[in-house]
Backbone of each chain as ProteinMPNN parsed JSONL, in Angstrom:
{"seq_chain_A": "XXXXXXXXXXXXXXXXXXXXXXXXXXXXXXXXXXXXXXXXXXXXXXXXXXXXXXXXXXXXXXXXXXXXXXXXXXXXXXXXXXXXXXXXXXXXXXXXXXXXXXXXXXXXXXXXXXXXXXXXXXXXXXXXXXXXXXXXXXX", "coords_chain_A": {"N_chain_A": [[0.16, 3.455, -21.416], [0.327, 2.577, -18.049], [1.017, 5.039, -15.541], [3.992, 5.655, -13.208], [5.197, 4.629, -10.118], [8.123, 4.869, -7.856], [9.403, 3.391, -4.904], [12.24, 3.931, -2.564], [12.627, 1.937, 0.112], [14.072, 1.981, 2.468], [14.783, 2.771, 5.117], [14.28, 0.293, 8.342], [12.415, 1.588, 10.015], [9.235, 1.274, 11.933], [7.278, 3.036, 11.969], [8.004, 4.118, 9.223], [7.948, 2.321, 7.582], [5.528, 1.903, 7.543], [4.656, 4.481, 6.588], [5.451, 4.053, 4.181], [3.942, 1.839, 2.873], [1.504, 2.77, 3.213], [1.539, 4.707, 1.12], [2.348, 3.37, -1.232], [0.374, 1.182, -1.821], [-1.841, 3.363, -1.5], [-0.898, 4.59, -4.178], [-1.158, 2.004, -6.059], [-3.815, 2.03, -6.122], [-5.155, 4.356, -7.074], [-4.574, 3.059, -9.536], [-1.808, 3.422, -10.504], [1.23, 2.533, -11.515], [3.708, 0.859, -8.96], [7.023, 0.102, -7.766], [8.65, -1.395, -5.167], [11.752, -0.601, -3.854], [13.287, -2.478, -1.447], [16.213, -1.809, 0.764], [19.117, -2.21, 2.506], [18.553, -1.181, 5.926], [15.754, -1.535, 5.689], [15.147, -3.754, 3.616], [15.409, -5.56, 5.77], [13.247, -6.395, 7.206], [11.765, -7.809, 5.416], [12.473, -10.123, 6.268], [11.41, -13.719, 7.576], [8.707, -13.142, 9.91], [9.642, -10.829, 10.943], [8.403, -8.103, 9.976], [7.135, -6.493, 11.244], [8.622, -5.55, 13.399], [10.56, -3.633, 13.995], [11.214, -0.512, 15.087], [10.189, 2.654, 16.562], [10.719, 5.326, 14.483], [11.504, 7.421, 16.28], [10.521, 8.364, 19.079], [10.697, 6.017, 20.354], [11.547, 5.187, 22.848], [12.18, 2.538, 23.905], [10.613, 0.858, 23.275], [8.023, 0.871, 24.634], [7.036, 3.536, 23.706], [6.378, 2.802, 20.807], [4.438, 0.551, 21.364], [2.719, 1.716, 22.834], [1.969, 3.512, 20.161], [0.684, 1.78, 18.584], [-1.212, 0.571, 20.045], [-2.956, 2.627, 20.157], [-3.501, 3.011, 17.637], [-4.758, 0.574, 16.372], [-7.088, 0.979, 18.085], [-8.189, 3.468, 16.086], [-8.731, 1.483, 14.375], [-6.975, 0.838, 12.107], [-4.977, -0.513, 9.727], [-2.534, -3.87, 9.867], [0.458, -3.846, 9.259], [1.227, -5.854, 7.885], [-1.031, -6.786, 6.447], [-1.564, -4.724, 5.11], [0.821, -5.596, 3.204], [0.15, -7.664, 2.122], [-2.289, -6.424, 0.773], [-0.77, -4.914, -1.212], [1.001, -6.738, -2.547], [-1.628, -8.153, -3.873], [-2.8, -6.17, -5.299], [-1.053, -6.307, -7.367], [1.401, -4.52, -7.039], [5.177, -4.619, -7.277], [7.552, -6.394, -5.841], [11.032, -5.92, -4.977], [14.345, -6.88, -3.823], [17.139, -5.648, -2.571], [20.174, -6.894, -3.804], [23.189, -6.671, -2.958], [22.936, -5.854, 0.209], [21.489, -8.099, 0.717], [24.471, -9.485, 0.671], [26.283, -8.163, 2.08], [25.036, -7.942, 4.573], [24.616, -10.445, 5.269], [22.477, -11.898, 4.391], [20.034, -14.406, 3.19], [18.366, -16.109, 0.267], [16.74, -17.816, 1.717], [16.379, -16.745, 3.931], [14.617, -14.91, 3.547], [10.742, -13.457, 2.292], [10.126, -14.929, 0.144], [8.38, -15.377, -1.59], [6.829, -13.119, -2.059], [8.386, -11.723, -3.045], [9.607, -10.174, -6.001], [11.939, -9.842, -7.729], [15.163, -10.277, -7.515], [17.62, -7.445, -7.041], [19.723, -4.863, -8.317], [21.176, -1.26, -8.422], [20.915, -0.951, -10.825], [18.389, -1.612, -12.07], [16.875, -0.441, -10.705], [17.68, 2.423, -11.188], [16.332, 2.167, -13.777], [13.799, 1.465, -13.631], [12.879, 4.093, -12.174], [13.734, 6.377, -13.876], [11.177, 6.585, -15.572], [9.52, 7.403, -14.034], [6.774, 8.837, -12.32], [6.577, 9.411, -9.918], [9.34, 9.264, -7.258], [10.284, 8.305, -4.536], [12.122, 7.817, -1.399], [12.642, 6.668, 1.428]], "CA_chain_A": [[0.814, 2.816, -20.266], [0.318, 3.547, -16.556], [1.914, 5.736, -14.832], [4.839, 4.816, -12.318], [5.452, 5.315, -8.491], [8.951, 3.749, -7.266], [9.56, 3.961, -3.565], [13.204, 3.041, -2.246], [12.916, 1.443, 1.406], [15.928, 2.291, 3.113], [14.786, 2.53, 6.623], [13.762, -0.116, 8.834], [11.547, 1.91, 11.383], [8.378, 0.898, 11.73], [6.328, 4.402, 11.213], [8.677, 4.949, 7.985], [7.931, 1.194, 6.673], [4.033, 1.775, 7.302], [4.314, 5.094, 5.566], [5.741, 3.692, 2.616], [3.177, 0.916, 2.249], [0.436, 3.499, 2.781], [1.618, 5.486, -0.135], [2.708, 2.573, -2.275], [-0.985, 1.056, -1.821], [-2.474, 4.062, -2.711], [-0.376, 4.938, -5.73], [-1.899, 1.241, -6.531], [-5.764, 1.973, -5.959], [-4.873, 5.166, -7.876], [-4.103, 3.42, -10.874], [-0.381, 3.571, -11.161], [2.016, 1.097, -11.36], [4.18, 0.613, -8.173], [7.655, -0.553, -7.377], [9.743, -0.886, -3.926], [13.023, -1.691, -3.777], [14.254, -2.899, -0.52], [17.422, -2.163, 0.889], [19.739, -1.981, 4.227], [17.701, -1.681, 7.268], [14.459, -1.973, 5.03], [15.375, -4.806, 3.462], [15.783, -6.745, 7.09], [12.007, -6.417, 7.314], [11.693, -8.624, 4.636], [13.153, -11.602, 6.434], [10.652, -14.074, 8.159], [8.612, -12.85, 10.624], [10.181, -9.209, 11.043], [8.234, -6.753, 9.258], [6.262, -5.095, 11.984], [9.378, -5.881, 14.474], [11.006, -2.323, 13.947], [11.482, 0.79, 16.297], [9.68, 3.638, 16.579], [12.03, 6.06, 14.313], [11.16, 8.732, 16.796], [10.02, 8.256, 20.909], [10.527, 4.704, 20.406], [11.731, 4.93, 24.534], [12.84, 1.089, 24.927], [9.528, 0.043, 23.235], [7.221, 1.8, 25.34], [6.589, 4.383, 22.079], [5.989, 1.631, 19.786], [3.464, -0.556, 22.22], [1.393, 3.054, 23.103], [1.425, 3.655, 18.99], [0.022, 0.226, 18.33], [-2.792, 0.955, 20.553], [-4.475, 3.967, 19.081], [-3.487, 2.314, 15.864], [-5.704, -0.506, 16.801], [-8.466, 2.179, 18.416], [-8.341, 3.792, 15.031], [-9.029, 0.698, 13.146], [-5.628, 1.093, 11.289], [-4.179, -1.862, 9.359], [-1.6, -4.075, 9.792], [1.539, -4.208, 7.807], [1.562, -7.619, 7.444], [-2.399, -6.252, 5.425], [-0.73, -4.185, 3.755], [1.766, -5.917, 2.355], [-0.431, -8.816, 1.318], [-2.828, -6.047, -0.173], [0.357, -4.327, -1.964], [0.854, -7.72, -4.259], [-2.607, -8.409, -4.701], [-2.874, -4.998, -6.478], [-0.197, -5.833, -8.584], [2.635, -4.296, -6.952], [6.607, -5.132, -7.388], [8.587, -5.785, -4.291], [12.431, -5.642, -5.283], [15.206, -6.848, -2.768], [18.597, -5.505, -2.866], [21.295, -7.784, -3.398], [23.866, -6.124, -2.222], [22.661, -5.682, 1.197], [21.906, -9.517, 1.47], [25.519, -9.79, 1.106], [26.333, -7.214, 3.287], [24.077, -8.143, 6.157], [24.592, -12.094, 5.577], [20.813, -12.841, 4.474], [20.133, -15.757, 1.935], [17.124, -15.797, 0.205], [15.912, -18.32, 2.36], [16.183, -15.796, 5.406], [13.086, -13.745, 2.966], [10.02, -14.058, 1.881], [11.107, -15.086, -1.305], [6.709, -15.656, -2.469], [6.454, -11.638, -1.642], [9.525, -10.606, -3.685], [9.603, -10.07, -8.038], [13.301, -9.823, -8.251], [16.625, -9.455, -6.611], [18.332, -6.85, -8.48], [20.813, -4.172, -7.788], [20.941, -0.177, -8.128], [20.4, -0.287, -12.212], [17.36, -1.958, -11.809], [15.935, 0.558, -9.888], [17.065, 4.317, -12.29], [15.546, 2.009, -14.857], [12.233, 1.898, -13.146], [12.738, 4.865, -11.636], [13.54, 6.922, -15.062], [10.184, 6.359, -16.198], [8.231, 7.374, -12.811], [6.379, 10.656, -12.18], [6.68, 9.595, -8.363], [10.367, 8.472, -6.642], [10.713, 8.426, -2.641], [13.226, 7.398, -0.723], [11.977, 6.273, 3.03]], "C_chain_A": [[0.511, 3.592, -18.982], [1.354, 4.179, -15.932], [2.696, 4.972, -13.667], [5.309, 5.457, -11.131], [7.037, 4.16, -8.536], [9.385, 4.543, -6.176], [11.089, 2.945, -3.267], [12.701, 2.656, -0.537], [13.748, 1.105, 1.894], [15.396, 1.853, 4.594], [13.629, 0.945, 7.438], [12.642, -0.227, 10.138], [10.24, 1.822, 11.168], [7.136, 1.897, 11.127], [7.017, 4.655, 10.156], [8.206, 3.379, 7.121], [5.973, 1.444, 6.462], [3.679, 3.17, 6.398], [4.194, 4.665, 3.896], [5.153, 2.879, 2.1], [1.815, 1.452, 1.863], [0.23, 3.789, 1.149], [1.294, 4.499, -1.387], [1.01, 2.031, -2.802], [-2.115, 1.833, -2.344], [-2.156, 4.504, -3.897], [-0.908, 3.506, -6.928], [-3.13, 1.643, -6.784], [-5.633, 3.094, -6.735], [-4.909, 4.745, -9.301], [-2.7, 3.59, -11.461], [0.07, 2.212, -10.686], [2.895, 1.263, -10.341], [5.607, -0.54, -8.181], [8.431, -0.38, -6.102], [10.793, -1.497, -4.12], [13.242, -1.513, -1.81], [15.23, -2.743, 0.053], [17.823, -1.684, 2.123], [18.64, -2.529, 5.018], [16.156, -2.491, 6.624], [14.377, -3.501, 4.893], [15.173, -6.162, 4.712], [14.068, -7.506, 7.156], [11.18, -7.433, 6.843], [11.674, -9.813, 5.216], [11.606, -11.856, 7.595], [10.03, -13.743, 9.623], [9.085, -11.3, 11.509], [9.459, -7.883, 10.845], [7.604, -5.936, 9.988], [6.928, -5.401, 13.245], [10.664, -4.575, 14.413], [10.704, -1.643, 14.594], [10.914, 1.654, 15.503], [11.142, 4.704, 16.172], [12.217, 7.624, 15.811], [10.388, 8.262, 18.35], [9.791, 6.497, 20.64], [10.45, 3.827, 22.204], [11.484, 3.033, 24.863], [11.544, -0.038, 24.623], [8.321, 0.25, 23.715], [6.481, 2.668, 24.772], [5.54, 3.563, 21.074], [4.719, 0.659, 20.514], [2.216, 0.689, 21.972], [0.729, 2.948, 21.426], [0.405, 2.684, 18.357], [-1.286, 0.341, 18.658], [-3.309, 1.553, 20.39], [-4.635, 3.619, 17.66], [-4.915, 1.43, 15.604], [-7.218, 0.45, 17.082], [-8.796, 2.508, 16.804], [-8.165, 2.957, 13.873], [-7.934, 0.52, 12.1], [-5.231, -0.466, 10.994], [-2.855, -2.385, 9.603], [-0.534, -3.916, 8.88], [1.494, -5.261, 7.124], [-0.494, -7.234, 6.178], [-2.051, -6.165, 4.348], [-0.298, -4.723, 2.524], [0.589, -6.956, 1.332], [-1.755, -7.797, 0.282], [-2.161, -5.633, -1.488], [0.257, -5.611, -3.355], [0.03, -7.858, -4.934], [-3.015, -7.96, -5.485], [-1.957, -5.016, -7.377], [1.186, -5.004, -8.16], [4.212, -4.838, -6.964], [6.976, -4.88, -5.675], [10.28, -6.206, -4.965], [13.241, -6.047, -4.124], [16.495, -6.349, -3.737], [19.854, -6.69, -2.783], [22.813, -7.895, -3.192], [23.745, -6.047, -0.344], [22.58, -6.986, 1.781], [23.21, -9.836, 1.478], [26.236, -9.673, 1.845], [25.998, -7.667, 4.86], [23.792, -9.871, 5.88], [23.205, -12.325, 5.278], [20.798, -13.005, 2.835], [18.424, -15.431, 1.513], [16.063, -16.948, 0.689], [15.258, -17.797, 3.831], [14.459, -15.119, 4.979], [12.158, -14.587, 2.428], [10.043, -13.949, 0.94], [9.304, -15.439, -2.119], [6.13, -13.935, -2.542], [7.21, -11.438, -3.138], [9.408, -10.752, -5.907], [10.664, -10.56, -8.228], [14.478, -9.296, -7.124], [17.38, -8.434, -7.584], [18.925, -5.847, -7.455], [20.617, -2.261, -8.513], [20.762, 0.114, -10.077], [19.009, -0.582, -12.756], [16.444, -0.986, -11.54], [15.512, 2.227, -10.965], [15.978, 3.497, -13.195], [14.01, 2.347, -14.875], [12.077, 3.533, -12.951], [12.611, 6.361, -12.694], [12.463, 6.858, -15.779], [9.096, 6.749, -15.089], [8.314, 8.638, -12.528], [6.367, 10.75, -10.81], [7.813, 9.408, -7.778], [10.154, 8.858, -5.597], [11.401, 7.391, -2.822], [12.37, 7.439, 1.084], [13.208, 5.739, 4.014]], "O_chain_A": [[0.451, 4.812, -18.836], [2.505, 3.746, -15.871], [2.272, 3.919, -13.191], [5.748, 6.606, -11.09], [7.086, 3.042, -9.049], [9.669, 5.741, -6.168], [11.208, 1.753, -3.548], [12.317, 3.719, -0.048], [14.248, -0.019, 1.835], [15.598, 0.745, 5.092], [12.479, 0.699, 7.075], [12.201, -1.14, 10.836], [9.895, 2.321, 10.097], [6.345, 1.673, 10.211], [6.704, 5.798, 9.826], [8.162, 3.479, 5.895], [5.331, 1.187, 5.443], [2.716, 3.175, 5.631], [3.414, 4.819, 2.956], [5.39, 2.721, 0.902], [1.105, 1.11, 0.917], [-0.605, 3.43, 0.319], [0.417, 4.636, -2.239], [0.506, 2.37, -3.872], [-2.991, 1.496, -3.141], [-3.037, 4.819, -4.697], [-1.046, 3.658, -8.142], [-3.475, 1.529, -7.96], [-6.381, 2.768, -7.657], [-5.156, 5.537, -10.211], [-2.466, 3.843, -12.642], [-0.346, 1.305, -9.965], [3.322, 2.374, -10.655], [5.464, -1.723, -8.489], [8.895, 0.74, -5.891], [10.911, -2.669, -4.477], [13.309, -0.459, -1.177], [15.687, -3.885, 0.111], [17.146, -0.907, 2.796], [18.031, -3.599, 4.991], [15.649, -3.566, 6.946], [13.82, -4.299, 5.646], [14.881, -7.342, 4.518], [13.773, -8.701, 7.154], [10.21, -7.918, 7.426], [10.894, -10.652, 4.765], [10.944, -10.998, 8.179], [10.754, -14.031, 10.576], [8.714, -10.978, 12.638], [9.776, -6.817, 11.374], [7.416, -4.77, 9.641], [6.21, -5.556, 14.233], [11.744, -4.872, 14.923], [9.592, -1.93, 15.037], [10.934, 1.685, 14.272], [12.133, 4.927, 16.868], [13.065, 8.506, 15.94], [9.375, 7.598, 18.127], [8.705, 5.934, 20.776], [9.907, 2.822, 22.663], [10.835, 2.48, 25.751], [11.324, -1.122, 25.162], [7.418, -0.3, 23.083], [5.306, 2.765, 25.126], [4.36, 3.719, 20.757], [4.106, 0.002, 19.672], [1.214, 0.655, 21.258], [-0.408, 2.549, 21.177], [-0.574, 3.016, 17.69], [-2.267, 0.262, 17.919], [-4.51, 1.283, 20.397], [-5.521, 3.835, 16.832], [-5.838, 1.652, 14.82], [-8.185, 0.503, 16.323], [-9.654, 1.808, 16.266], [-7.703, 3.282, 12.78], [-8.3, -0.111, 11.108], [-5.19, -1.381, 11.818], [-1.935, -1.567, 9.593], [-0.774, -3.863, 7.674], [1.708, -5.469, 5.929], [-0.624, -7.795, 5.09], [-2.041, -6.768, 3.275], [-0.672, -4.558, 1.363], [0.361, -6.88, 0.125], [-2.155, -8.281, -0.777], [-2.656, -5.839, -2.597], [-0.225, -5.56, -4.486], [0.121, -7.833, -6.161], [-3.57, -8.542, -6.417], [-1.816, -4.087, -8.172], [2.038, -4.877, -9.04], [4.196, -5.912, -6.363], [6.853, -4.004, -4.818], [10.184, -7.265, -5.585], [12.805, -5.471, -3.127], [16.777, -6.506, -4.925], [20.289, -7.195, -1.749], [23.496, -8.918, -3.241], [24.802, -6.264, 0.248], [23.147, -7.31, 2.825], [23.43, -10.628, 2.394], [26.888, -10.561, 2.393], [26.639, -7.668, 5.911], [22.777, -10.417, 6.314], [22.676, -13.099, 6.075], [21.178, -12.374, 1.849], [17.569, -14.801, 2.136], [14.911, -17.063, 0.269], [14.292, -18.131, 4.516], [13.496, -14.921, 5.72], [12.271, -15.775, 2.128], [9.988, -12.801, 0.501], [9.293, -15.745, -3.312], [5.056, -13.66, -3.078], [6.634, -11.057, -4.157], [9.067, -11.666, -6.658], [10.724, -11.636, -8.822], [14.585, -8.376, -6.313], [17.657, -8.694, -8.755], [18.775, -5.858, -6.233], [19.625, -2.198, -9.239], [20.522, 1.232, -10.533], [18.515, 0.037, -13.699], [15.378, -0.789, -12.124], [14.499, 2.83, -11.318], [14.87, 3.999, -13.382], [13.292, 3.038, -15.598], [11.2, 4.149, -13.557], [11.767, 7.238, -12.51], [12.726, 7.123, -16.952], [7.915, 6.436, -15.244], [9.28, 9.397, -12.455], [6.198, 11.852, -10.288], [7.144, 9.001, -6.828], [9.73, 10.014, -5.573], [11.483, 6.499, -3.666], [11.657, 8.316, 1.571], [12.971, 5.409, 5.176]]}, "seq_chain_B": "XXXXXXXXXXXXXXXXXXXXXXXXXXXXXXXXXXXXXXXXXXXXXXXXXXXXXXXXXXXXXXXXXXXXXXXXX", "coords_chain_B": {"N_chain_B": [[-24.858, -7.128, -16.71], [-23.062, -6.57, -13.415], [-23.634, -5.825, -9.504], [-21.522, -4.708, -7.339], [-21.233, -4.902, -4.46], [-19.174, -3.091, -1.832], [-18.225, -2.821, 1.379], [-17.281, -0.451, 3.724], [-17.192, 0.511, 5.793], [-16.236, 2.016, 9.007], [-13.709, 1.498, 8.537], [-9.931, 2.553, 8.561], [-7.893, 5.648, 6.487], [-5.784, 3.22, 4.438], [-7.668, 1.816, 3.571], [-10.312, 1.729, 2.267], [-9.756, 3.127, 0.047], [-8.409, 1.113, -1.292], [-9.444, -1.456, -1.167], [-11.65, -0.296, -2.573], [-10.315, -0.333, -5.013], [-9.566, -2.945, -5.626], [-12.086, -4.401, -5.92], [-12.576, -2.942, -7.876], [-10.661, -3.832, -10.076], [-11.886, -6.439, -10.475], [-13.903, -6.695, -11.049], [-16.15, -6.79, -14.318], [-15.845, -4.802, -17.336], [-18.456, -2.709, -17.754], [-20.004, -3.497, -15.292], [-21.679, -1.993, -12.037], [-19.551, -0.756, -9.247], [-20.373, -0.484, -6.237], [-19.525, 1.598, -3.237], [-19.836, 1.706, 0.346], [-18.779, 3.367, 3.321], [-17.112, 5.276, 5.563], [-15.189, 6.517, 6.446], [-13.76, 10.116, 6.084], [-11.761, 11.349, 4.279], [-11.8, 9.609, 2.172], [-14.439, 9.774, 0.876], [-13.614, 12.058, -0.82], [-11.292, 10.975, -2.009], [-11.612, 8.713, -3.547], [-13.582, 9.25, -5.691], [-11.302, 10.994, -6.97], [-9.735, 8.881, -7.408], [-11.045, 7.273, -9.205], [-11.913, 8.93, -11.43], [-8.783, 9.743, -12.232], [-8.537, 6.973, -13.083], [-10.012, 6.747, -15.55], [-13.096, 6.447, -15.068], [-16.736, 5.885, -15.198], [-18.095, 8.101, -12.38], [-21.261, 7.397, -10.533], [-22.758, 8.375, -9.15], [-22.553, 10.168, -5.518], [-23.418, 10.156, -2.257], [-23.969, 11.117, 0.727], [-25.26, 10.278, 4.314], [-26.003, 10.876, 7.427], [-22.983, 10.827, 7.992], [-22.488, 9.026, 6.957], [-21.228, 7.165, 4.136], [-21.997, 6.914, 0.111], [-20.675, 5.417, -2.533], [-20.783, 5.227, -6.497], [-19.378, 3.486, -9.251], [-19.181, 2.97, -12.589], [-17.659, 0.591, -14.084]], "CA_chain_B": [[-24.056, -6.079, -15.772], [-23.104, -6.983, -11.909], [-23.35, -4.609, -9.299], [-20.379, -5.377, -6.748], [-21.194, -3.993, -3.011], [-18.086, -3.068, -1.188], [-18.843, -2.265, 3.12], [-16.183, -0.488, 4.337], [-17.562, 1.216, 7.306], [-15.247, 1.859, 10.032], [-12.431, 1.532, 8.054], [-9.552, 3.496, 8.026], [-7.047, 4.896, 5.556], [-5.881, 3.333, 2.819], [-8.311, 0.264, 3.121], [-11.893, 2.284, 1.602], [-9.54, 2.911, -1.664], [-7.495, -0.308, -1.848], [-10.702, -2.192, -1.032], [-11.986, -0.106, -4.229], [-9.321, -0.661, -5.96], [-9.783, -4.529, -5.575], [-13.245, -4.79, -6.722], [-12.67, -2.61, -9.835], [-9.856, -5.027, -11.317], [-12.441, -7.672, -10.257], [-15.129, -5.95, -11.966], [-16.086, -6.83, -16.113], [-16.327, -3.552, -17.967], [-20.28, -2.341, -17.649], [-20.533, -3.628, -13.809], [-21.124, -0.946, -11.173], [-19.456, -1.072, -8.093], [-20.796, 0.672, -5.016], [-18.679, 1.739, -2.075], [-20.194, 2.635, 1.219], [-17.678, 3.904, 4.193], [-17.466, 6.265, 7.431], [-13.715, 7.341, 6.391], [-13.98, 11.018, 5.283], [-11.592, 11.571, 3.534], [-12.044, 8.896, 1.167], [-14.983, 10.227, 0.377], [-13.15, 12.32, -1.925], [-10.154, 10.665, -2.883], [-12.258, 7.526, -3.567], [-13.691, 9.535, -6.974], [-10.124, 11.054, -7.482], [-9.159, 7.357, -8.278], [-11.907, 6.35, -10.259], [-11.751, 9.875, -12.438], [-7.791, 9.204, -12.476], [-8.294, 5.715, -14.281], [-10.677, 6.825, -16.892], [-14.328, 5.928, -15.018], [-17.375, 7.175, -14.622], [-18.569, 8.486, -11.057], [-22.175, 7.826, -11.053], [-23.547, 9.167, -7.325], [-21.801, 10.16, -4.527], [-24.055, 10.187, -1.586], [-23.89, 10.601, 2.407], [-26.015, 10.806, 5.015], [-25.401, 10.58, 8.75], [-21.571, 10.516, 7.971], [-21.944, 6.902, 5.999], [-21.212, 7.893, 2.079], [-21.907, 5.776, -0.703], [-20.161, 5.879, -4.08], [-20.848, 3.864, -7.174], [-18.46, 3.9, -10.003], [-19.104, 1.84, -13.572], [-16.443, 0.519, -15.106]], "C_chain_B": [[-24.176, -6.286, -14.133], [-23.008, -6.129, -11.459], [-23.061, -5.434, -8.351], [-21.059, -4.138, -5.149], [-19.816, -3.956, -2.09], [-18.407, -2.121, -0.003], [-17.107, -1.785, 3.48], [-16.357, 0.961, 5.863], [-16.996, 0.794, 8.231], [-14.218, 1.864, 10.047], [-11.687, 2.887, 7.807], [-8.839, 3.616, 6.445], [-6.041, 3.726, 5.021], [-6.955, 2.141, 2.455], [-9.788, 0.5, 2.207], [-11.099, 2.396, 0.089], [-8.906, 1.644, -2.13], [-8.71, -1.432, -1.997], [-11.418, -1.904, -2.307], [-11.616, -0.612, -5.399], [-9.38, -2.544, -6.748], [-10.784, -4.835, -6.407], [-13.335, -4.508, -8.114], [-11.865, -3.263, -10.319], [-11.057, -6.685, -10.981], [-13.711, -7.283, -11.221], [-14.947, -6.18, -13.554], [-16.502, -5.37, -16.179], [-18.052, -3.496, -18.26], [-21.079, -2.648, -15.947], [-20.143, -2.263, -13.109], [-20.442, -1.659, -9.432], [-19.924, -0.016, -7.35], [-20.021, 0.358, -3.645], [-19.19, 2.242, -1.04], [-19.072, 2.465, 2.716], [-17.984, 5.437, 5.039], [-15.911, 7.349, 6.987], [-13.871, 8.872, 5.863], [-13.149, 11.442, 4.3], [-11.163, 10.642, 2.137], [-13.269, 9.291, -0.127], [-14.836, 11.339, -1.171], [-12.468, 11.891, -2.881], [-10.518, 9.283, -4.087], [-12.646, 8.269, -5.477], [-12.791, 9.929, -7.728], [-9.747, 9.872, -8.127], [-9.747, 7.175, -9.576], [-11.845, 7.462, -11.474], [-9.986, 9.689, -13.237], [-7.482, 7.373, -13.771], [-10.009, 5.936, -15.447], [-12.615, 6.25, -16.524], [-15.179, 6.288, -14.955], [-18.07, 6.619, -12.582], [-20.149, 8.636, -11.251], [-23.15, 8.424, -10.079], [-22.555, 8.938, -6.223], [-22.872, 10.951, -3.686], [-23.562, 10.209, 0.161], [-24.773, 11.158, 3.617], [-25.531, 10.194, 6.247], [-23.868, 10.204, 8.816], [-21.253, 8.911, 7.095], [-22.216, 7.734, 4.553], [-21.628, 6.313, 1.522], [-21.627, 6.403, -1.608], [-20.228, 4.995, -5.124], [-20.306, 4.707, -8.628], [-18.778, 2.554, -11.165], [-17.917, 1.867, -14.092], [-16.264, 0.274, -16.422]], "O_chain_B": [[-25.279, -6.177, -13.597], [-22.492, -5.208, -12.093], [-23.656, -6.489, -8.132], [-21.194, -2.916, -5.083], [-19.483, -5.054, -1.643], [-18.764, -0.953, -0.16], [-16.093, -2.482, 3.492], [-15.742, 1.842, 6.464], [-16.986, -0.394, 8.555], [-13.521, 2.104, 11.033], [-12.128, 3.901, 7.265], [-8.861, 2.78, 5.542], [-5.333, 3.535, 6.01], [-7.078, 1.637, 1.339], [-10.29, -0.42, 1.561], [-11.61, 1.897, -0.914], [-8.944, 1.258, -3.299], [-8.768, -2.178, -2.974], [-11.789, -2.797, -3.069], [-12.187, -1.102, -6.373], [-9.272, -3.032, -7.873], [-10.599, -5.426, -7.471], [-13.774, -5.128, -9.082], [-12.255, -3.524, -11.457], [-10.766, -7.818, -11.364], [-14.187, -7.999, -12.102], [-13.891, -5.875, -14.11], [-17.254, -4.801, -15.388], [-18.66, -4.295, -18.972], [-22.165, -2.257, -15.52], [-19.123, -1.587, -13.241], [-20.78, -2.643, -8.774], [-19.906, 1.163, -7.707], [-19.904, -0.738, -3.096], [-19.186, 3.47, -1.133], [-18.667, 1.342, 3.017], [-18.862, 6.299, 5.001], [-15.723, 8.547, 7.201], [-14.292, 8.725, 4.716], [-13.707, 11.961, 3.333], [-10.354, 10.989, 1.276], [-13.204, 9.208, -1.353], [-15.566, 11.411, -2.16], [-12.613, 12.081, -4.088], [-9.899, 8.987, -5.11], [-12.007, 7.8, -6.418], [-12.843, 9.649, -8.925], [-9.454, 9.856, -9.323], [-9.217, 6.99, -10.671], [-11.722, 6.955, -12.589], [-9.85, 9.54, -14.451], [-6.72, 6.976, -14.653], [-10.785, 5.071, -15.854], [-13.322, 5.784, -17.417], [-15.065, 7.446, -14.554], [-18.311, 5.59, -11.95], [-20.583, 9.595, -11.888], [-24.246, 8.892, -10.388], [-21.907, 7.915, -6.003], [-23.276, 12.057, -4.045], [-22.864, 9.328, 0.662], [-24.933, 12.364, 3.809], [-24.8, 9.203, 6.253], [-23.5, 9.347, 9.619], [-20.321, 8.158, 6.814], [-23.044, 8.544, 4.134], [-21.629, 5.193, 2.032], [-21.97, 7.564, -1.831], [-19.769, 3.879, -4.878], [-20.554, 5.843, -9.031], [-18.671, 1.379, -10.813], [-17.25, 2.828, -14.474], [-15.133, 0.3, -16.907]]}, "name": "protein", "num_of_chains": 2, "seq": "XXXXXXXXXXXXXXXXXXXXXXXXXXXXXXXXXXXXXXXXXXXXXXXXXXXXXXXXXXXXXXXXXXXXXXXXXXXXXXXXXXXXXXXXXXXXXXXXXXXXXXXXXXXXXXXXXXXXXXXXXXXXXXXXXXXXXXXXXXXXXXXXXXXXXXXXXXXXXXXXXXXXXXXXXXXXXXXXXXXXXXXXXXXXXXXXXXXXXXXXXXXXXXXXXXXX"}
C-alpha cells in the first residue's frame, strides 16, 4: 500500500491555501496517497468561485500585498490555484469538507463545489486517515 | 513500448513533477517517459519521485540549463 500524506486546511489565506496545494500535489507526484480535509476559514474557499479570493496571511495591506504577490507570481510562471486544484484530483487526490463548519458558517452543499469534494465527514474521519499517514499538517 | 515526451520548460514548481507524475499513471509498464525542463530544482527531485515509486532512472541530462530525464516504467 502507498504511503499517506493528510493535510488539515484550517486557514483561509491565500499563501497558506497555495502552500498546502503545493505540498499536497507533490506528496501526489511522489507517489503517496493524499488527503485534505477542509475546515473553518479553509473550508470557505471551497464555495463557488472563492478559492483564490483570500488575504494575504501576512502584508496583505488592504489588498495591495496580495495584487503585488500575484504579479511576480505570474513573472515567475507560478500556477494558479484554481491548476492546482484541478491537478490535485486528477492525481488522485481526496478533498474532504467538514461538516461541522458548513453548519457553523451556514454553507449548503450547493454553496461548494460538490464535483471537487470525496466526502463530507467530520473529525473521525480524518484520525482515521490520519492514523495511518507518515505525513499530517495542519495549515 | 511508447516513449511519452513531456516539455516543461519554463515551468515552475510543482508543475515539472506533477506534469511527471501525470504521464507516468498514463504510461503502460515498459514505456519511457522523457521529461525536459528549465526548473532546477526538479532536476533532482524529479528522480527522487521516480526512485520513490519503484522506477528506473535511465539518463539524466542538461545542457545550457534545459535537463532532460527519462524514466521507464
Amino acid at each position: 500500500m502507498a504511503e499517506k500524506a493528510t493535510i488539515v486546511v484550517e486557514s483561509g489565506d491565500f499563501d497558506k491555501l497555495y502552500s498546502a496545494l503545493i505540498i499536497g500535489n507533490g506528496a501526489l507526484a511522489m507517489g503517496m496517497e493524499v488527503s485534505m480535509f477542509f475546515t473553518f476559514f479553509g473550508l470557505l474557499r471551497l464555495k463557488k468561485g472563492q478559492l483564490d479570493k483570500g488575504p494575504l496571511s501576512r502584508m496583505h495591506f488592504g489588498g495591495l500585498g496580495k495584487w503585488m504577490i500575484k504579479r511576480r507570481m505570474k513573472k515567475a510562471n507560478a500556477v494558479s490555484l484554481e491548476r492546482m486544484l484541478a491537478d490535485f484530483v486528477e492525481l488522485g487526490g481526496r478533498i474532504m469538507a467538514c461538516d461541522m463548519t458548513m453548519e457553523i458558517m451556514g454553507v449548503t452543499k450547493d454553496d461548494l463545489r460538490a464535483d471537487l469534494i470525496s466526502d463530507y465527514c467530520a473529525v473521525g474521519s480524518y484520525i482515521q486517515e490520519a492514523r495511518e499517514s507518515t505525513i499530517t499538517l495542519f495549515i | 513500448m511508447a516513449e511519452i515526451k513531456v516539455d516543461c520548460v519554463g515551468q515552475n514548481c510543482p508543475v515539472p513533477l506533477v506534469e511527471t507524475r501525470k504521464a507516468l499513471r498514463k504510461a503502460s509498464p515498459g514505456d519511457v517517459v522523457e521529461i525536459t525542463g528549465t526548473h532546477p530544482s526538479s532536476k533532482k527531485e524529479i528522480p527522487m519521485a521516480a526512485r520513490a515509486m519503484n522506477l528506473d532512472v535511465l539518463e539524466v541530462k542538461e545542457e545550457d540549463g534545459k535537463w532532460t530525464i527519462r524514466i521507464r516504467k
